[in-house]
N, C-alpha and C positions, 0 to 999 in steps of 0.2 A: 208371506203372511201379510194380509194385509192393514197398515195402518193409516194414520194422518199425514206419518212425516213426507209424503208425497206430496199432501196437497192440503198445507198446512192451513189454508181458507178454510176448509170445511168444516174444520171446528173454532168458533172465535166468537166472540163477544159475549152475548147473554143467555148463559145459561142458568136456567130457575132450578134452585135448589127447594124444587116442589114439595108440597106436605101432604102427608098422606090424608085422604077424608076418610070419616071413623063418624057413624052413626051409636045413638043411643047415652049420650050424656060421656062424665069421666067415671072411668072402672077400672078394672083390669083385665078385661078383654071383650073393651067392645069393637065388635066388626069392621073391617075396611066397607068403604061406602066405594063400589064401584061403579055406581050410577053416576056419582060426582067427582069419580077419577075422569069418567070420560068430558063431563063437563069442564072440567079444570085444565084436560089436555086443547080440546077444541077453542078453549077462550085462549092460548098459549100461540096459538095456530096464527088465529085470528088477529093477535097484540103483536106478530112478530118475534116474538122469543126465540134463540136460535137453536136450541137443545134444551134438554131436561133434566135432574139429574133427581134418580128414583131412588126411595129407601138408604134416604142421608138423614144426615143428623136433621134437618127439617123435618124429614120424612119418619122423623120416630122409630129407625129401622131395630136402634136396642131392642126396642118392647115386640118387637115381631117374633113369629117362629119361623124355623126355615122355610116353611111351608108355606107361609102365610110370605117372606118374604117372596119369593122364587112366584107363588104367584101374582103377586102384586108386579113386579116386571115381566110377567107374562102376558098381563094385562094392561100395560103400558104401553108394550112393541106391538100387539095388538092394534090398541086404541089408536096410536101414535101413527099408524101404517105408513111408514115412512115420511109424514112430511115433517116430525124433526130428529132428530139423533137423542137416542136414548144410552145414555151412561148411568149403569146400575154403580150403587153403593156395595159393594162388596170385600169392606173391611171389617178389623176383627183383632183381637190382643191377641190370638192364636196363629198361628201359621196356617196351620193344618184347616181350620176353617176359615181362614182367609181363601186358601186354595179352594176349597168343596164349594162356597158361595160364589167365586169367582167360576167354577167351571161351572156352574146349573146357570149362572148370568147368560155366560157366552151360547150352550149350548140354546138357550130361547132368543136369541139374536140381536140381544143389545149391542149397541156400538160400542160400546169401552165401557173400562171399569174404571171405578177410581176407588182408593182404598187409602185410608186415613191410618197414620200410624197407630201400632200398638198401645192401646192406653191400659194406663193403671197399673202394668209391671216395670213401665220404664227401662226398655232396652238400651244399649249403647247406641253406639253409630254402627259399630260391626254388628251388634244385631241386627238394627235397619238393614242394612246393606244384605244381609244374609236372609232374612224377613221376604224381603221383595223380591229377592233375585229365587227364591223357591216356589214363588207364588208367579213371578213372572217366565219360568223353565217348566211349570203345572200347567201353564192355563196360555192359549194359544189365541190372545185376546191384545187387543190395545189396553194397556194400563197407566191411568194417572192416580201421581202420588199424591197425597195433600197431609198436609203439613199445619195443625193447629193445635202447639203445646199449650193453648189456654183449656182445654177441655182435655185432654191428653196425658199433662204432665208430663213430655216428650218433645224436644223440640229438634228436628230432623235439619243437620247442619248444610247449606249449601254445595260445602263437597262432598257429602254424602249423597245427594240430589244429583251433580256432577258425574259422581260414580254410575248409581244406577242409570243414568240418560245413556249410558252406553251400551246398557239391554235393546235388543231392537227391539221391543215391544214396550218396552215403558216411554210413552211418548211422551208428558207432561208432567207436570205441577199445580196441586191449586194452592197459594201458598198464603196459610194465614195468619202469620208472625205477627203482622199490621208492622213489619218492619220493610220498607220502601226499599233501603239501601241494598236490598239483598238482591231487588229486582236486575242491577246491573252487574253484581256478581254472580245470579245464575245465568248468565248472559253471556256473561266471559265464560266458564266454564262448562256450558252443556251444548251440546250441536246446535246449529243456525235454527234447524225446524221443531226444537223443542217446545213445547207449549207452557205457559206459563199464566196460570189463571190467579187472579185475587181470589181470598177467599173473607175480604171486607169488604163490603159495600160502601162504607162512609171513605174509603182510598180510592177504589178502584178507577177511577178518572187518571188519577194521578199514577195508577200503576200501570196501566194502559199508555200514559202518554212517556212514561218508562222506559216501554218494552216489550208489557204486558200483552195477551193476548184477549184476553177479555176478563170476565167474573162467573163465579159461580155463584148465585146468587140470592138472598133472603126477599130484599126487598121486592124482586122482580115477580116475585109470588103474587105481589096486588098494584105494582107498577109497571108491566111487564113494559109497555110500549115506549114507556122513558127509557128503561135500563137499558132496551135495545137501541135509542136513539143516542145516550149518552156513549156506550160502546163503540156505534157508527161513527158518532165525530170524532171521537178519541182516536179512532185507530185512523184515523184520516188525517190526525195531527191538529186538529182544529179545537184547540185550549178552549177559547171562550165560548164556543159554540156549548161543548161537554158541562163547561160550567155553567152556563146560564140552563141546562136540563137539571141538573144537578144541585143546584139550589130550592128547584121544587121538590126536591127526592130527600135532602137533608134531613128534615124532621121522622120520615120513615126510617133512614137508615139508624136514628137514634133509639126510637121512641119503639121499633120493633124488638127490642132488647130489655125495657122494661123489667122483662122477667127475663125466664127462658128460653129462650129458643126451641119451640116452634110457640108459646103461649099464646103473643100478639098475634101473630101471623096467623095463629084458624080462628083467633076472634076477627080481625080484620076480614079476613076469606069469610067468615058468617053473614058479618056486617054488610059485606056487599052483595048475598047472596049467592055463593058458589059453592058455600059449605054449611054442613050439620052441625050445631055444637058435639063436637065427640075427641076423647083425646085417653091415651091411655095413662094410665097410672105408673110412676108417681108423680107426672106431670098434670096439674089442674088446669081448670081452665082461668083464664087472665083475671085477676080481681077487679071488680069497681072502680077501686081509687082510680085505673090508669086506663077506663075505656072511653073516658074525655080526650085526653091527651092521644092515643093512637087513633080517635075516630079526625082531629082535627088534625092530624098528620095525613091522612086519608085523604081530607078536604084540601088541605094546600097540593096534593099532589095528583088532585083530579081523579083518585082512584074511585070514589065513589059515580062516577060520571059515565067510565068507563065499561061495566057491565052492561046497561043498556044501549050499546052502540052495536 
């Protein structure tokens, strides 16, 4: 089967936890914008980004139908035509569609899944453990776990992470505790070539120079070419280097959280031209009060600059 843990460079650094474009204002089903998927993909290309990750909590994948999911990664491994690794979203509070997303992923040829734990029933650890390990003996895929009990209600313990790194096909972690210390207890405990992704942007420097192997990413949406430079020094050991990128990226990593998660992120993506206002319901689009503040987080981190190049 094949995975990463061969050749554990090929997946590392900045990967954009991309947002889906959606024409036609907020509703409740307004259309994927696939004219501006492909735009989105090629400006990703172009910025260096090193992967994608489709139909995640950025990407709105709740308010999807299966249908509408499966093709939007249809249309990503398409657009994407191998020049970055595409890892579909394919989690789920169910088992059972965790698996059926996960096989329609694999069968249209993304590189890995990643699949966030069960929210809103709050399993044990033994659920986790048993969760994953039917989804990872279903689905004949690279799978990475991610891990973020602030959206969740579930926080998935490092020996339970431990446990499962012993599937040969669950090859990683994106892990968004925002707690650091964990980074060198899953370290201690999971195989040398397990992969271990932030899932904070305002850490990830620091989780990188950890252990880490890179970030999944929010910000990298309208910063891509920093995220990826921060990454590169990081993973090369080079503290101050990461810091001084990283100090222009601060104000994003805050100011994208304003609201919701994706809210900032497709006004910003508007703002500079790469996207429609469109977003689905019950998520609005970013109020007034705060499109000062995220358009001048924009400015300190040269995003607006960046599309015309």
């Amino acid at each position: 089967m094949p995975t990463f843990k061969s050749s554990q460079g090929t997946l590392q650094g900045s990967l954009v936890a991309i947002a889906t474009p959606m024409q036609g204002g907020v509703g409740a089903s307004v259309p994927v914008d696939y004219v501006a998927l492909e735009r989105l993909i090629d400006f990703h290309v172009r910025q260096g980004s090193d992967g994608l990750v489709v139909a995640g909590t950025t990407g709105e994948a709740a308010t999807l139908t299966h249908e509408e999911h499966c093709e939007l990664l249809r249309r990503a491994v398409q657009l994407a035509a191998g020049r970055l690794p595409i890892i579909a979203g394919t989690g789920a509070n169910s088992t059972w569609e965790a698996i059926a997303l996960s096989r329609s992923a694999h069968a249209l040829g993304v590189d890995a899944c990643l699949l966030i734990t069960p929210y809103y029933n709050k399993p044990t650890q033994q659920g986790l453990v048993r969760h994953f390990t039917e989804v990872a003996q279903a689905v004949p895929a690279p799978l990475i776990l991610y891990n973020i009990p602030g959206r969740t209600a579930c926080d998935m313990l490092p020996g339970t992470v431990a446990e499962l790194a012993r599937l040969e096909n669950v090859i990683g972690l994106k892990e968004a505790s925002g707690e650091l210390s964990r980074v060198a207890e899953l370290r201690a405990g999971c195989p040398d070539d397990f992969l271990l992704f932030s899932g904070e942007d305002s850490c990830a420097r620091d989780f990188i120079l950890a252990g880490g192997n890179g970030v999944i990413s929010v910000t990298a949406n309208v910063a891509p070419g920093a995220m990826h430079k921060l990454c590169e020094l990081a993973l090369a050991g080079d503290k101050n280097g990461a810091l001084e990128v990283n100090k222009r990226l601060t104000m994003l990593h805050q100011r994208l959280f304003l609201e919701s998660n994706p809210i900032p992120v497709k006004w910003a993506l508007q703002r500079m031209g790469l996207l429609e206002k469109g977003m689905r319901l019950p998520l609005t689009w970013l109020t007034p009060e705060h499109h000062g503040a995220v358009e001048e987080a924009l400015h300190q981190a040269g995003s607006l600059q960046q599309t015309c190049d």
